[in-house]
Residue, then its C-alpha position, 0 to 999 in steps of 0.5 A: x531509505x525507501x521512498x514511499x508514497x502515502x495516500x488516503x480518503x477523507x476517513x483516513x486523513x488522521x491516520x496518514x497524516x500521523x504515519x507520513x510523520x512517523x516515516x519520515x522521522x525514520x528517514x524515509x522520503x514519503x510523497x504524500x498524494x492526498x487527500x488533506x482534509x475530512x470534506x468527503x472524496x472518492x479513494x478510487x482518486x487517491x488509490x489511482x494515484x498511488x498507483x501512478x506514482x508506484x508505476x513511474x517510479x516516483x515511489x518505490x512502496x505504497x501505503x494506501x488507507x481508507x475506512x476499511x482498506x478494501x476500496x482503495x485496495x481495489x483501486x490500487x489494484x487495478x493498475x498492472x504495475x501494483x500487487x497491494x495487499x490489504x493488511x492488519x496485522x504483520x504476519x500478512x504485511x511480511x506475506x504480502x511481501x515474502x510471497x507476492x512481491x507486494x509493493x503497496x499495502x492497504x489498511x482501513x483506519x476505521x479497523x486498525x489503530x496506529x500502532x498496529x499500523x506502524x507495526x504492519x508497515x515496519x513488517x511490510x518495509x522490513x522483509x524481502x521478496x523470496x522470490x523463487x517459486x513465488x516468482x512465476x506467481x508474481x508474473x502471473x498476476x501481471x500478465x493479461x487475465x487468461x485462462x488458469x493454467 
């Protein structure tokens, strides 16, 4: 099974907790990186540490989660070695990954209900990179920021 780490803000403690459960019930070996409770903290902590898990090897994909997904996506994103993908349904989960290589997914709890979001990490953990004319795409979003060819 896949090692996945899980991390989220205080607006989305409920529904990590709920999905760290339910993967791991699936056999999954998942590293939950925080936060554990409701007090307010700041996803750009939690989206950098996903990202340093994903980058040291310590997980293979991620789940990100905050309110909306989109703050802890950015953050996510800012390390070389992420391609999150903000998701709410399957169809761009399965995207995310056919066509971006994507490693992590972001959801916002406050958007997205649990079985919509079992749903599009089913989809996300279930499909492969096509690879092929995707891959020069995929290295270009990890090369230095230049101008478009």
């Amino acid at each position: 099974m896949t090692r996945i780490a899980i991390a989220s803000d205080h607006a989305a403690v409920e529904l990590k907790t709920m999905l760290r459960d339910w993967l791991g019930e699936r056999g999954h070996e998942v590293l939950d990186l925080g936060t554990a409770t409701e007090a307010s903290v700041d996803y750009p902590d939690f989206g950098y540490r996903l990202a340093a898990a994903i980058e040291k090897g310590d997980a293979d994909q991620g789940i990100a989660l905050c309110g909306s997904g989109i703050g802890i996506s950015i953050a996510v994103n800012r390390n070389p070695a992420c391609r999150c993908a903000l998701v709410s349904e399957p169809l761009s989960a399965r995207l995310a990954r056919k066509h971006n290589d994507a490693n992590v997914i972001a959801m916002g709890a406050r958007l997205i209900g649990p079985d919509m979001a079992k749903a599009c990490i089913e989809a996300f953990l279930a499909t492969d990179f096509l690879g092929g004319r995707h891959q020069r795409r995929v290295d270009k979003l990890s090369a230095s920021a230049r101008e478009p060819a």
